[in-house]
N, C-alpha and C positions, 0 to 999 in steps of 0.2 A: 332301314339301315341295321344290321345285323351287330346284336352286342358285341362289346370288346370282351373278349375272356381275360380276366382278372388270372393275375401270374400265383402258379401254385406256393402255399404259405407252407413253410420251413414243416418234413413230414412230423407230426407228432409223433406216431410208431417211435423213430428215434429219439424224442425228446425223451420218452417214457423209459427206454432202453436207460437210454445215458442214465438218468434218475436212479433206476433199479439196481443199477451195476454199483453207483456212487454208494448207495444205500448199503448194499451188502458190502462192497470194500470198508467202508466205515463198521458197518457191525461188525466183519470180523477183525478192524485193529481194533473196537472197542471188549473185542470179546478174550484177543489176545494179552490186551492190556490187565482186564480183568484175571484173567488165568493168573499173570506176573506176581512178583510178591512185591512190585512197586503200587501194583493195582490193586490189590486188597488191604494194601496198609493204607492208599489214599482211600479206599470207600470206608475205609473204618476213622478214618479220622475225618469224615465230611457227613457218613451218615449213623454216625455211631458205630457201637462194639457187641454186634451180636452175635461173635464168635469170640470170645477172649482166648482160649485157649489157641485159637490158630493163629490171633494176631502175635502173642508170646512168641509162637514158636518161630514168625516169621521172621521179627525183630530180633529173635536168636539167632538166625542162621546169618543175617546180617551181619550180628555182634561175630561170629564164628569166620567169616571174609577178610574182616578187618583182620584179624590175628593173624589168619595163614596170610595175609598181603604181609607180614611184618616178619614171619616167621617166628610165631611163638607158638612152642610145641605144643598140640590137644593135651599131654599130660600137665601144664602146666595148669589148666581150669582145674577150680575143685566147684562142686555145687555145695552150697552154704543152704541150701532149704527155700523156703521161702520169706517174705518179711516179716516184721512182728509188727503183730496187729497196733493197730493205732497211728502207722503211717512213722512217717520220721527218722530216713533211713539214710541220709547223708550229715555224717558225720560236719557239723561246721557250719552247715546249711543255715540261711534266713528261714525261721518258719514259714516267711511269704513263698520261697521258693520250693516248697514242699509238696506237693499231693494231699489229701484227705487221705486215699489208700496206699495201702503198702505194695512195694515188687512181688508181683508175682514170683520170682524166682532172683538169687542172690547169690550170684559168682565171685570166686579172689583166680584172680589171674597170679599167679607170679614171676618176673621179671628176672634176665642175669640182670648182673651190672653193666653190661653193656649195651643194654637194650633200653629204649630210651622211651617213660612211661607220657611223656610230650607226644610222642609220633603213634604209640600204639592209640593213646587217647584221639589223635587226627583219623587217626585209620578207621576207627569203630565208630566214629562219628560221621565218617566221609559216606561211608558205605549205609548206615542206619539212616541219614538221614534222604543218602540218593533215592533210597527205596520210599520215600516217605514219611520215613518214620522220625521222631525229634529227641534230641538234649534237652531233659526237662531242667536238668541240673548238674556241676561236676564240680570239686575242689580238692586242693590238693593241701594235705600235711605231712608232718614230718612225724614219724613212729619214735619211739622210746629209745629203739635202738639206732636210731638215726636211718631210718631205711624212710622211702618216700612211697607216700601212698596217694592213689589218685582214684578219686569214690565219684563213679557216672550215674547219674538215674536216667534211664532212658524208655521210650514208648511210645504212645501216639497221644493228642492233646487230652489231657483226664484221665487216662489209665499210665500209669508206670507199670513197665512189662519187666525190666533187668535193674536190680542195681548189682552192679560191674567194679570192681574194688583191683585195682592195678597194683601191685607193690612189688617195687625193688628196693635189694637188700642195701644197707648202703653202706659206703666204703671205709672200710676200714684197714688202720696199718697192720700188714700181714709182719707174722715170726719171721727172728732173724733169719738170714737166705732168703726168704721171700722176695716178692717185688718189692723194688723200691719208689718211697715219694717221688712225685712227679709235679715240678713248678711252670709255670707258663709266664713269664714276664712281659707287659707290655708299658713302655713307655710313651708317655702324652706330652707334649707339651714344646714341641720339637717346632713346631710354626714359630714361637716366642723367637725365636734366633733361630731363621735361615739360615743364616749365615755358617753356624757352628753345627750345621744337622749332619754335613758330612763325618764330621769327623767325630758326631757322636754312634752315627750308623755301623763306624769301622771300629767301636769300644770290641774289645776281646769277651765278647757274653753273648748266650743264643738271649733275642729278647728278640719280640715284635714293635711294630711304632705304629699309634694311632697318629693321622693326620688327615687333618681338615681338607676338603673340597672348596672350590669357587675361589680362593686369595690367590696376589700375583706371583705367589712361590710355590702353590698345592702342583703345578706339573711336574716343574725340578725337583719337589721334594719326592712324591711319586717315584718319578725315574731314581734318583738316586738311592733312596731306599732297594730299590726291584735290584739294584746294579749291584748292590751290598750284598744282597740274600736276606735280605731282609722279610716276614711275614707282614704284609701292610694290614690294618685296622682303620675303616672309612670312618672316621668321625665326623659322623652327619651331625652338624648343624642345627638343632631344633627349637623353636621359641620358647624362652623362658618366661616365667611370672616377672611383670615388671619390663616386657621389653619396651621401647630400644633401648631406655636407661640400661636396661640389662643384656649384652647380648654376647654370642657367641662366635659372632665375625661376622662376615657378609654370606650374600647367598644361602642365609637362616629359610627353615620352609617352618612358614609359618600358617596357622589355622586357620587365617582367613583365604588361603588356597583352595581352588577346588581340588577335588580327591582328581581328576588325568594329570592339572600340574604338578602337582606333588609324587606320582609315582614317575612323572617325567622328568621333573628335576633330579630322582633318588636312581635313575637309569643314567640319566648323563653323569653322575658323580660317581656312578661306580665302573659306569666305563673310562673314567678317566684316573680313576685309582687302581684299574684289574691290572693284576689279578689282585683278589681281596682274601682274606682269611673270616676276617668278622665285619660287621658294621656296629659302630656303637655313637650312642648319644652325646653329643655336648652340649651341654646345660639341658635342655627341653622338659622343666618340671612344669611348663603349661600343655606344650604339644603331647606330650607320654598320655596327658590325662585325659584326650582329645581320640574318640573311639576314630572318628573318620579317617582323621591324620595318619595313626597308625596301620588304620587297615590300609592305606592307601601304598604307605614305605613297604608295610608286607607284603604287600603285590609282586612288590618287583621281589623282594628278597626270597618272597616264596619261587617266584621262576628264576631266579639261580640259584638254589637251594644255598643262601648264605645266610649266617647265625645269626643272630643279633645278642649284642654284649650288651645289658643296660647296667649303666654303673650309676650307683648312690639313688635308686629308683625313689621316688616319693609317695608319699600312702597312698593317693587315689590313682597311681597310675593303671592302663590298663592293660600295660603289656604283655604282662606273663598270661593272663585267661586267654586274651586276644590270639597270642602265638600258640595257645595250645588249639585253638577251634579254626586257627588258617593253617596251621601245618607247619610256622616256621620255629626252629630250635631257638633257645631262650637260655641264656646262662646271664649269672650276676656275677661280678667277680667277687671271689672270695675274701681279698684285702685291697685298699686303695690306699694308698702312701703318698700323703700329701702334704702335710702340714710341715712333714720331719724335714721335707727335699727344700725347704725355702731357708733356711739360715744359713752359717757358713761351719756348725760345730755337729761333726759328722754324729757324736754319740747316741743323741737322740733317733736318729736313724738307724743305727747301730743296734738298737733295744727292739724296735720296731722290727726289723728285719729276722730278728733273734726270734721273733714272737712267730712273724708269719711261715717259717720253717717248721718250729715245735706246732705248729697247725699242720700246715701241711703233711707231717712224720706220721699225725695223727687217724686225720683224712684219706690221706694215701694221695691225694691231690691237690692245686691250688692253682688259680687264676690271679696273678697280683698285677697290680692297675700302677703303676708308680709314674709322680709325674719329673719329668728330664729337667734338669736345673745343673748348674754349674755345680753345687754339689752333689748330686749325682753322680754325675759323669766322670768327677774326680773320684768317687768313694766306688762304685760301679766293680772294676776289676778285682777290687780286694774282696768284694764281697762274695764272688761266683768264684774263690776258689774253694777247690774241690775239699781242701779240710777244715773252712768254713758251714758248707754246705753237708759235709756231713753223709746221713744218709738221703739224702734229695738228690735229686737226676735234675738241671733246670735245662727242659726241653720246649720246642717252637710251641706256638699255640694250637696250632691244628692237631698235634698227637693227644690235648686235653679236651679239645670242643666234640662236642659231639656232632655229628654232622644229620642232613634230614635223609628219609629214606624213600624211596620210588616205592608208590603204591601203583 
């Protein structure tokens, strides 16, 4: 009986093929990768620095992306030299957060006023770190003359290649003619009495109004506000120290959320209060202090590019580092008037108000937080007129926020 011929086995010829072809497609995106300056800042940060000057120069032209995304002119760079030896080149710095060595190289950018050292600091960080490269350290203070400086140390892990010194000038009341002060008023407290919100909405004064999400009045109040002309402010909700004894209404996003519901909740409440101007905190001196929480509301506010206002922040909160390394803009208001608006003897208010102007005259600007009370609303009109106010302009809040920028 003649053997059965066994069925031809899958030809190897093409196995090898396949193989060979895989191989060389892989070496050259591995080769491509390498060329990239994503690729050489990760083999230098995986197998050491044994090029330093090219890593420098890589993590420079990074630093150099970020600016022109923001548009700040090449002449604004000066080069500052290099570090001084011994390391310790962020002003403010934890010594834990330091290097042993110093930057190789030590730029000042300089800033208009209107350019915003939050977003340039996202920009040089979005780009340095796409490439591989990291934020070894960055903080920000305030200059003698009041201008804001924001000092980055950046490289790859163990070498500091740039420190990066941001500074804008900061604002100050220009000579007679000049511009004049400019105030932003925003009233809180407008849930307390539904009831009376309309007819504090139609008071004769440009002002904004925060109001709460999730209560059985936050749609009406919503609507009525937008109907007024009004700038709305999302007053989100966030848990305080001590909740529920402590709390801020219902629909609080609290820390024991995962990070999707919490950017899910902070998406449905600002779809139900848009359009929005800012979003700001009530109470949340646990949540502020909560990195997840936060990143999670930045989420969304980073994809609609809207502010976030934190009023009366508390020392460990993390919002303002956090809003500089997600991208989202960050103001505190400059006064919050609250204590004066709860009796019925306007003077006390009256002093207060006197104060936050002669600030403002100073500044050249101001954010004031006031909370809406019966006396309010009756002392309100006398206050915004025009020969009270003086030289101050009191304008909506969007003409004093800074807004974020499309990198």
């Amino acid at each position: 009986m003649p053997k059965r011929k066994s069925k031809p086995g899958f030809p190897s010829a093409f196995v090898t093929l396949a193989v060979v072809a895989a191989l060389a497609f892989a070496g050259g995106e591995a080769y491509r990768l390498l060329r990239s300056d994503g690729g050489r800042l990760t083999v230098a940060r995986w197998f050491g620095h044994r090029d330093p000057a090219r890593i420098t120069a890589l993590v420079g032209r990074q630093i150099h992306r970020g600016l022109e995304a923001l548009g700040v002119p090449e002449d604004s760079l000066r080069d500052l030299g290099p570090g001084p030896p011994g390391g310790g080149p962020v002003p403010g710095a934890p010594r834990a957060d330091l290097p042993e060595a110093p930057p190789t190289v030590r730029w000042r950018v300089g800033l208009s006023p209107e350019q915003s050292p939050l977003q340039v600091n996202y920009a040089i960080s979005h780009f340095v770190e796409e490439a591989g490269g990291i934020v070894i350290a960055g903080h920000e203070r305030e200059g003698h003359a009041g201008e804001t400086i924001v000092t980055m140390l950046l490289g790859v892990p163990g070498r500091p290649t740039h420190e990066v010194t941001l500074v804008r000038a900061g604002r100050r009341e220009e000579p007679a003619g000049g511009r004049r002060a400019r105030v932003a008023l925003v009233l809180f407290g407008l849930a307390d009495d539904p009831e009376r919100a309309a007819a504090a909405f139609a008071l004769p004064a440009p002002f904004a109004v925060a109001l709460p999400p999730g209560t059985p009045a936050s749609t009406a109040l919503f609507r009525g506000a937008h109907r007024a002309g009004r700038e709305v402010v999302l007053h989100l909700p966030l848990e305080p120290i001590n909740y529920p004894q402590v709390s801020p209404g219902p629909g609080t996003v609290l820390v024991t959320m995962k990070p999707a519901e919490i950017t899910g909740l902070t998406r449905r409440y600002l779809d139900q209060a848009d359009p929005v101007a800012a979003v700001a905190n009530a109470m949340g001196s646990l949540a502020t202090q909560d990195m997840t929480v936060m990143s999670a509301v930045y989420r969304e506010l980073r994809r609609r590019r809207v502010p976030f206002l934190h009023t009366t922040p508390v020392a460990g909160a993390v919002c303002r580092p956090l809003a500089a390394k997600l991208g989202v803009v960050y103001e505190v208001p400059d006064a919050v008037v609250d204590a004066e608006t709860r009796g019925s003897d306007p003077r006390a208010l009256d002093r207060r108000w006197d104060a936050v102007l002669a600030a403002a005259r100073s500044r050249g600007r101001a954010i004031v937080w006031m909370r809406a009370t019966p006396l309010t609303r009756a002392w309100l009109p006398r206050a915004v007129e025009s020969r009270r106010l003086g030289e101050v302009d009191l304008v909506p809040l969007s003409a004093v926020l800074r807004r974020p920028a499309e990198l």
